[in-house]
DRENDO-438878 format. One record per residue: residue in one letter; x, y, z of N, C-alpha, C in turn. Coordinates in steps of 0.1 Angstrom, whole numbers, plus 2048, in hexadecimal, padded with zeros to 3 digits. Example, Ala and Ser with C-alpha at 12.3 -4.5 7.8 and 13.67 -1.06 7.14 Angstrom:
2
(A; (884; 7C7; 84E); (87B; 7D3; 84E); (884; 7DF; 84E))
(S; (880; 7EA; 847); (889; 7F5; 847); (881; 800; 84F))
END
This chain:
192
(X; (47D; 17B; 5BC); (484; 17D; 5C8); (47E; 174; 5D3))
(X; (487; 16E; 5DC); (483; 164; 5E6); (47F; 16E; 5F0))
(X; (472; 170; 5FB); (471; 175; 604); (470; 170; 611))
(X; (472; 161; 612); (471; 159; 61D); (47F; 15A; 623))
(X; (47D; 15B; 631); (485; 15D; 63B); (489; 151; 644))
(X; (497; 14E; 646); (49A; 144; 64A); (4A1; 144; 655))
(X; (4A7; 14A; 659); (4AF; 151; 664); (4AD; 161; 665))
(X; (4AF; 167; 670); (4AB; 177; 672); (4B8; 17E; 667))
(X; (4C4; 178; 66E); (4D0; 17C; 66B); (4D2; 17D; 659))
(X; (4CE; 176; 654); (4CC; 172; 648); (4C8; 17D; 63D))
(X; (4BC; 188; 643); (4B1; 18E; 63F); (4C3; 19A; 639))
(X; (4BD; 1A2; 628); (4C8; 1AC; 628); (4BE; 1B8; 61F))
(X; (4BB; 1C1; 624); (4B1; 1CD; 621); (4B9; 1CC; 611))
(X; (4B3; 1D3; 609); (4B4; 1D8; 5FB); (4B8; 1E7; 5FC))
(X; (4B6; 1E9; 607); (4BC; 1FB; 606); (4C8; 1FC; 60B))
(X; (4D4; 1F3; 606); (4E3; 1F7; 609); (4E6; 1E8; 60F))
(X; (4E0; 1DF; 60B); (4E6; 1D0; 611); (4EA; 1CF; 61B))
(X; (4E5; 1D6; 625); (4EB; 1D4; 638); (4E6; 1C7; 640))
(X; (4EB; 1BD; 644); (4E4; 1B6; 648); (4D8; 1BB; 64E))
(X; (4D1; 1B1; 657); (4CA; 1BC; 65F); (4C5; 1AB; 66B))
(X; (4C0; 1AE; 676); (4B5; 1A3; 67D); (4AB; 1A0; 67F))
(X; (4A5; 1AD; 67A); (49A; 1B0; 681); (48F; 1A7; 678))
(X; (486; 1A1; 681); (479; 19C; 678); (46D; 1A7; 675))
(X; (463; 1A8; 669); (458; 1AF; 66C); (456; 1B3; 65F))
(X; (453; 1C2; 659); (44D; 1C2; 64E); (459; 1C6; 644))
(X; (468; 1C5; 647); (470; 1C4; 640); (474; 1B8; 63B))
(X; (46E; 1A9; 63D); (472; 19D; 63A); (46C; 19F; 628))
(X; (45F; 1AA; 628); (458; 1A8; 618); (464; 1AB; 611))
(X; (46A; 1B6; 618); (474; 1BE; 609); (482; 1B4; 612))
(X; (487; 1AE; 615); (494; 1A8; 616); (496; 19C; 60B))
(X; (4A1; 19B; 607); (4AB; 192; 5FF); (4B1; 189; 60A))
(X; (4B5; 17A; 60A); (4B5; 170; 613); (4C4; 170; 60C))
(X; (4CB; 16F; 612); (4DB; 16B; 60E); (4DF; 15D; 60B))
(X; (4DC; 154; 612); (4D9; 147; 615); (4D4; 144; 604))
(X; (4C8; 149; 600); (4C4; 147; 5F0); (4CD; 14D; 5E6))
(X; (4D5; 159; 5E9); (4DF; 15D; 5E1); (4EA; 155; 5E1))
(X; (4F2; 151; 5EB); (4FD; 14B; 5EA); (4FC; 13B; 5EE))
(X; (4F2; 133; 5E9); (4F0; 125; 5EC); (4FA; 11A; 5F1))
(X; (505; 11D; 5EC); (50E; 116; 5F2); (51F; 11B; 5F9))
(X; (526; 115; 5FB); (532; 117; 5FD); (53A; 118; 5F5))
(X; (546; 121; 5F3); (54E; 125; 5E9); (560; 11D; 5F1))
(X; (565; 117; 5E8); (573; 112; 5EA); (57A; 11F; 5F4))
(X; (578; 12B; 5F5); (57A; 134; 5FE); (572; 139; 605))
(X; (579; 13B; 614); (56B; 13C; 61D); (568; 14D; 617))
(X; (55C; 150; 61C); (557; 15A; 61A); (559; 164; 622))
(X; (55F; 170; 61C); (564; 17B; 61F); (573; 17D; 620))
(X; (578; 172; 61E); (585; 16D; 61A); (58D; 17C; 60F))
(X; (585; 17A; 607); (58E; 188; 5FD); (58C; 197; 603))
(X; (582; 199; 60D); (580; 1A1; 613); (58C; 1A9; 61E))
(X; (58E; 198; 626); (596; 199; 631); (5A3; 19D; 622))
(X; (5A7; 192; 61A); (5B4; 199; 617); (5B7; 1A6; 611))
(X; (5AE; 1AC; 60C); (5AE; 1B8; 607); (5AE; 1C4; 612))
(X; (5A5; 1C2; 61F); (5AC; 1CB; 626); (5B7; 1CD; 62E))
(X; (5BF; 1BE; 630); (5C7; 1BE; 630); (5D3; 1C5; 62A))
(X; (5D0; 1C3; 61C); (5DD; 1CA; 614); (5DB; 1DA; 614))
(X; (5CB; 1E0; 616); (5C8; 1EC; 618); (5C6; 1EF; 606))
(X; (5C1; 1E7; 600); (5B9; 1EF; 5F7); (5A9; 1EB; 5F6))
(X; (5A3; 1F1; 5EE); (595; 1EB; 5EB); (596; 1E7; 5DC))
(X; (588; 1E0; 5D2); (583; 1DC; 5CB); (58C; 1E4; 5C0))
(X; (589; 1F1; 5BF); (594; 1F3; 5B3); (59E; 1F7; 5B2))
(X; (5A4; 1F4; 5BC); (5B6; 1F5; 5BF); (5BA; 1E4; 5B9))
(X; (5AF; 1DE; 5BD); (5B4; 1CF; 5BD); (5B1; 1CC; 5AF))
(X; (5AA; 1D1; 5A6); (5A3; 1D0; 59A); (5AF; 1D9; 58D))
(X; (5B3; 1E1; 592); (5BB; 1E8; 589); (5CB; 1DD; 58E))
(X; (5CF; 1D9; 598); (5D7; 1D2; 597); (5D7; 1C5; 595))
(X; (5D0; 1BD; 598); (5CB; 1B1; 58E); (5C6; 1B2; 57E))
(X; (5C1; 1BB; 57D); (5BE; 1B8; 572); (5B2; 1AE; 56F))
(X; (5AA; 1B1; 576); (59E; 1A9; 576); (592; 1B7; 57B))
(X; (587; 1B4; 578); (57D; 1BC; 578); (576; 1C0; 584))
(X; (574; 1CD; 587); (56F; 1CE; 594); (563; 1C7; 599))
(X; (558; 1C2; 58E); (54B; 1BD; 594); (551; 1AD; 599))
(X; (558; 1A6; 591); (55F; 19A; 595); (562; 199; 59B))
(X; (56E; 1A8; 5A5); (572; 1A9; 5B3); (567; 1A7; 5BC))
(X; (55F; 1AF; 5BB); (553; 1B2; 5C4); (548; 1A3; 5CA))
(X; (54A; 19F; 5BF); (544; 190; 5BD); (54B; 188; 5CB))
(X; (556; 18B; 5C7); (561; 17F; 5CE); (562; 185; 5DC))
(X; (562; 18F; 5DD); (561; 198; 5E7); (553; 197; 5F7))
(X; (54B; 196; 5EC); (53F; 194; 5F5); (53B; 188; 5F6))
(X; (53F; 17D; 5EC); (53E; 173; 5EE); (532; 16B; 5E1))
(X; (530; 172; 5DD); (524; 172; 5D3); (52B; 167; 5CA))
(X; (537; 162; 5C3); (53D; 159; 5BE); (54A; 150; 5C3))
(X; (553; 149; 5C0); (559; 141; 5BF); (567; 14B; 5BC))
(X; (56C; 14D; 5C6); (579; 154; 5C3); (586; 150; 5B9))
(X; (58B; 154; 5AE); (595; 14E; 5AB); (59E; 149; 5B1))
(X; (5A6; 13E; 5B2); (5B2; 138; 5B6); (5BC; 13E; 5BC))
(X; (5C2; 143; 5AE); (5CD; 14A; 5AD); (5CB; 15A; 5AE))
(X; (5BB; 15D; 5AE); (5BA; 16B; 5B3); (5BC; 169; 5C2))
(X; (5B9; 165; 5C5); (5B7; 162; 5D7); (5CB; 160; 5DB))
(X; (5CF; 155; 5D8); (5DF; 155; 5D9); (5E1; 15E; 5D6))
(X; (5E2; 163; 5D0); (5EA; 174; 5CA); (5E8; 17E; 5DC))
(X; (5DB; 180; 5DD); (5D4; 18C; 5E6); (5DD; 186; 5F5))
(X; (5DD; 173; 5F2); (5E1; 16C; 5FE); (5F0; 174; 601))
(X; (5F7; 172; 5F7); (606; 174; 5F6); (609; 184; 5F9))
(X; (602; 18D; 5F1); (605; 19B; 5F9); (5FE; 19C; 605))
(X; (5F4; 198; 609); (5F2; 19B; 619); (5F9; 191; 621))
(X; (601; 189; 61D); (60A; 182; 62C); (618; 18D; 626))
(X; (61B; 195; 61F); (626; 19F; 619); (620; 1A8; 626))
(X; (616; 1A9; 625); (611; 1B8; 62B); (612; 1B7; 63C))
(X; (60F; 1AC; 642); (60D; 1A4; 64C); (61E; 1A5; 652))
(X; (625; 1A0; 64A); (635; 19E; 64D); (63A; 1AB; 650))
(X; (637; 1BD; 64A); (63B; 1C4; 64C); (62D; 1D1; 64B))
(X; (624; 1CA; 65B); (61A; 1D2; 65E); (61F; 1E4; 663))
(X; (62B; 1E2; 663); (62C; 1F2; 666); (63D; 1F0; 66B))
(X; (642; 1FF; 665); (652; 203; 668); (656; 1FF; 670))
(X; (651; 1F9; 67C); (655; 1F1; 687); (65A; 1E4; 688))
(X; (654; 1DB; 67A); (651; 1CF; 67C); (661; 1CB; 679))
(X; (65F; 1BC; 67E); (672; 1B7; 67D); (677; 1B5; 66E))
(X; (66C; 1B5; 665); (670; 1B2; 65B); (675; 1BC; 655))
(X; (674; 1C3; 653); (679; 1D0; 64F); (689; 1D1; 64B))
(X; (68D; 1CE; 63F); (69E; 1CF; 640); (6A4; 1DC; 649))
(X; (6AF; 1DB; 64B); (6B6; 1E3; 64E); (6BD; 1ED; 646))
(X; (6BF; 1FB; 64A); (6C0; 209; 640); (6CE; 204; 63C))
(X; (6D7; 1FC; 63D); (6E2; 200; 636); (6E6; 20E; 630))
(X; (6EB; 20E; 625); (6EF; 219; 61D); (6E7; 220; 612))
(X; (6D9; 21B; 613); (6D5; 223; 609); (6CC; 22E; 60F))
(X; (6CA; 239; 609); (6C4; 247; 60E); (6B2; 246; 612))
(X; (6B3; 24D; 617); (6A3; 251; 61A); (69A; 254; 612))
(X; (68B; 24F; 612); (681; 24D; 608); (67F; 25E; 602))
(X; (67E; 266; 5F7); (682; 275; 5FA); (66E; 276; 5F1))
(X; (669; 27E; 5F0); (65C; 280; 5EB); (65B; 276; 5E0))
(X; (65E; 277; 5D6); (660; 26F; 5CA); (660; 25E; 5CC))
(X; (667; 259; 5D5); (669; 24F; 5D9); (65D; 24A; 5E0))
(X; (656; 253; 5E8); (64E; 250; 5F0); (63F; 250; 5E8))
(X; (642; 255; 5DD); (632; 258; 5D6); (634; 24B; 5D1))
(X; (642; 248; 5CC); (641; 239; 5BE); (63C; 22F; 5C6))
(X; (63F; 22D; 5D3); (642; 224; 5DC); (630; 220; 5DC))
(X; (629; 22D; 5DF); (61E; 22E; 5E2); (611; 22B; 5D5))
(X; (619; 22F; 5C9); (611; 227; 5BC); (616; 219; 5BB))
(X; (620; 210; 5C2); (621; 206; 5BD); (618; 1FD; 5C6))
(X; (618; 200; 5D4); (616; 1FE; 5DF); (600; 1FD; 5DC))
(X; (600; 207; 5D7); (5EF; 20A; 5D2); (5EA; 210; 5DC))
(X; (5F0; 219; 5E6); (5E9; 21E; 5F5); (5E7; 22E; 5F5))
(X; (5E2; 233; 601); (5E0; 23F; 5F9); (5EA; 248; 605))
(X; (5EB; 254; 608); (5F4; 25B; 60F); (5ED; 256; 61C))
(X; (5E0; 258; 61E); (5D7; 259; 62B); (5DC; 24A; 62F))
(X; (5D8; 23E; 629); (5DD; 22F; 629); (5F0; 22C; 633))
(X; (5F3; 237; 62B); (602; 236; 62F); (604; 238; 639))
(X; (601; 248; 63D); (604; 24E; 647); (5FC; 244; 656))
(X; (5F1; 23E; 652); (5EB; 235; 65C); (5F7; 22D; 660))
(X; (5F7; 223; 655); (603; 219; 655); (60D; 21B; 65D))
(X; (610; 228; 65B); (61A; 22A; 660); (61C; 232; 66E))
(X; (60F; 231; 672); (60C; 239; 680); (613; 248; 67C))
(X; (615; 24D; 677); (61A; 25D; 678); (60F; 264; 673))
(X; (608; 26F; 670); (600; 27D; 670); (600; 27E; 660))
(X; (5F6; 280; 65B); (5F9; 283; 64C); (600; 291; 645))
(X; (5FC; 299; 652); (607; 2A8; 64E); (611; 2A3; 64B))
(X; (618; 29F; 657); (62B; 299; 657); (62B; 290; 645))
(X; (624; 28A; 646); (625; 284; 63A); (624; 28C; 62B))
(X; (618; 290; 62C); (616; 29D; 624); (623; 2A5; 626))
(X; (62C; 2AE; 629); (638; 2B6; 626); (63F; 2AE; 625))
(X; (646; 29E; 627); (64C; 296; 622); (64A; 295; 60E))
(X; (63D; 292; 60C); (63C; 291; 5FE); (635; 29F; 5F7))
(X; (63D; 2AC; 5FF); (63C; 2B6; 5F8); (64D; 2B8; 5F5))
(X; (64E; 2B1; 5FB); (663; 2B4; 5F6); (66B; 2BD; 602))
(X; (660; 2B9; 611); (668; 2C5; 61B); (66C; 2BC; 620))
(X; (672; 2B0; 61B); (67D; 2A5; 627); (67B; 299; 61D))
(X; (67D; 28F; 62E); (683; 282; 627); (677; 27B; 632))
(X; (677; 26D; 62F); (66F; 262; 631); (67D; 25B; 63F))
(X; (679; 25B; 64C); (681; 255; 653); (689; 248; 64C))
(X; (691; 240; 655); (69C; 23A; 64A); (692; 228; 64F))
(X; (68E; 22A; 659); (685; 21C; 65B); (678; 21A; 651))
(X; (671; 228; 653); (664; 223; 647); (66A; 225; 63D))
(X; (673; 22B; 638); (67B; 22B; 628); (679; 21B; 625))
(X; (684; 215; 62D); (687; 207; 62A); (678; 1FE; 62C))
(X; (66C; 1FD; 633); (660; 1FB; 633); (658; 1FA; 627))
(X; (65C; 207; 623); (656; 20E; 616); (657; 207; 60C))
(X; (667; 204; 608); (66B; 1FE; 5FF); (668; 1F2; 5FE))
(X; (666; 1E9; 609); (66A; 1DD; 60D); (658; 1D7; 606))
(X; (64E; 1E1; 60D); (646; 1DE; 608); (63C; 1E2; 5F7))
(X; (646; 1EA; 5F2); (644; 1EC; 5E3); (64C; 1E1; 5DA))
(X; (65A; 1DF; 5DC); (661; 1D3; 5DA); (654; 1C5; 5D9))
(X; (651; 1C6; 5E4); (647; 1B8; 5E7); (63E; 1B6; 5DE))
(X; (639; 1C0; 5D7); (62D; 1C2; 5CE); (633; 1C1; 5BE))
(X; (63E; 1C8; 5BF); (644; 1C4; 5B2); (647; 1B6; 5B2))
(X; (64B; 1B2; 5B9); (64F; 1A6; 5B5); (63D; 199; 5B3))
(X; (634; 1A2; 5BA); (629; 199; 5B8); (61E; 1A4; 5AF))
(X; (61E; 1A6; 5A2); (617; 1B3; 59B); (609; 1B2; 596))
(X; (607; 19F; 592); (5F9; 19D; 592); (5F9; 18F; 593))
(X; (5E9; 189; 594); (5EA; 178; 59A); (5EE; 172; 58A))
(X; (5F5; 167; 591); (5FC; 15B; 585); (5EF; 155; 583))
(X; (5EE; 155; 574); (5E0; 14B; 56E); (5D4; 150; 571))
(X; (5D1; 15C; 575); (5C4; 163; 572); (5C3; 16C; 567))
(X; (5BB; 167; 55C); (5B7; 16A; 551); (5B1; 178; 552))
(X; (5B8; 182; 550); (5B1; 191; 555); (5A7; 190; 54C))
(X; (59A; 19F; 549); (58F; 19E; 54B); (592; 1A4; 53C))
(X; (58D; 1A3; 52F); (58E; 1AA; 526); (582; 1B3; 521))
(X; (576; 1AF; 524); (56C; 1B6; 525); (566; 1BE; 52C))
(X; (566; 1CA; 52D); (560; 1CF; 53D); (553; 1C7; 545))
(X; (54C; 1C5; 53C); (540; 1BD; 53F); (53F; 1B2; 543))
(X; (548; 1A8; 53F); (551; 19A; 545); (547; 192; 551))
(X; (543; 18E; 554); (53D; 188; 55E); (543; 179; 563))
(X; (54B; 176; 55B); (54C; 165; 55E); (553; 162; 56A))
END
């Protein structure tokens, strides 16, 4: 383990990886980041980070829908390796989806035409394709998780604007279900 200290900012305790500043008798037990990640990665760093909260999932939302391994996520995530390509375009393409229709308001959002309102059932599929969880939504969606909650107990309907939101952004995901040319992980253990 390197214990030399090169910048304050640099220094990251072993008891939960928090950066930290401070100089003194934590520099013995600190890990130098700078020595872990020696160079630059073709994506800047924190890059999968930003897209992932973007879309509002974490590591294994993103890992059961890719189809790639959580430690690999995590890697790419923190920055510890070289993000795939086409993992990265993939996360790129549903967060400018997610970006285009940040909430029932946004312009993008088709118009209710003729088809009915999102009814429990609809709202749950919507919300497994989607990968988000009730609490996620009801944010999204600025409304109360009760209201939501008796919606997906079957005591109503999903207004007719998030209906079409809803869909608009489950549609988007089907149509993008995992990254082109990422070799999913066949080994749990997989490291490459």
């Amino acid at each position: 383990m390197i214990t030399a200290v090169l910048r304050p900012c640099q220094i990251v305790h072993k008891n939960g990886g928090h950066p930290c500043g401070k100089r003194g008798d934590e520099e013995r037990s600190a890990l130098i980041l700078s020595s872990v990640f020696p160079f630059r990665h073709r994506t800047s760093l924190g890059e999968v980070r930003r897209l992932l909260r973007e879309i509002g999932w974490g590591v294994r939302q993103a890992a059961r829908r890719s189809g790639m391994s959580r430690d690999r996520i995590t890697r790419w995530r923190d920055g510890a390796a070289a993000a795939d390509p086409a993992f990265v375009a993939w996360l790129t393409e549903l967060a400018s989806l997610h970006r285009r229709l940040s909430s029932p308001l946004a312009r993008a959002v088709p118009r209710a035409g003729n088809r009915p309102d999102l009814d429990a059932a609809g709202v749950t599929c919507a919300l497994i394709v989607i990968g988000w969880s009730e609490r996620q939504l009801a944010d999204r969606m600025g409304t109360h998780r009760t209201t939501l909650r008796r919606i997906l107990e079957g005591q109503g309907l999903l207004a007719s604007r998030e209906s079409r939101w809803l869909e608009a952004l489950a549609d988007g995901h089907r149509d993008l279900p995992r990254p082109a040319g990422v070799r999913a992980d066949i080994h749990k253990g997989d490291f490459s």
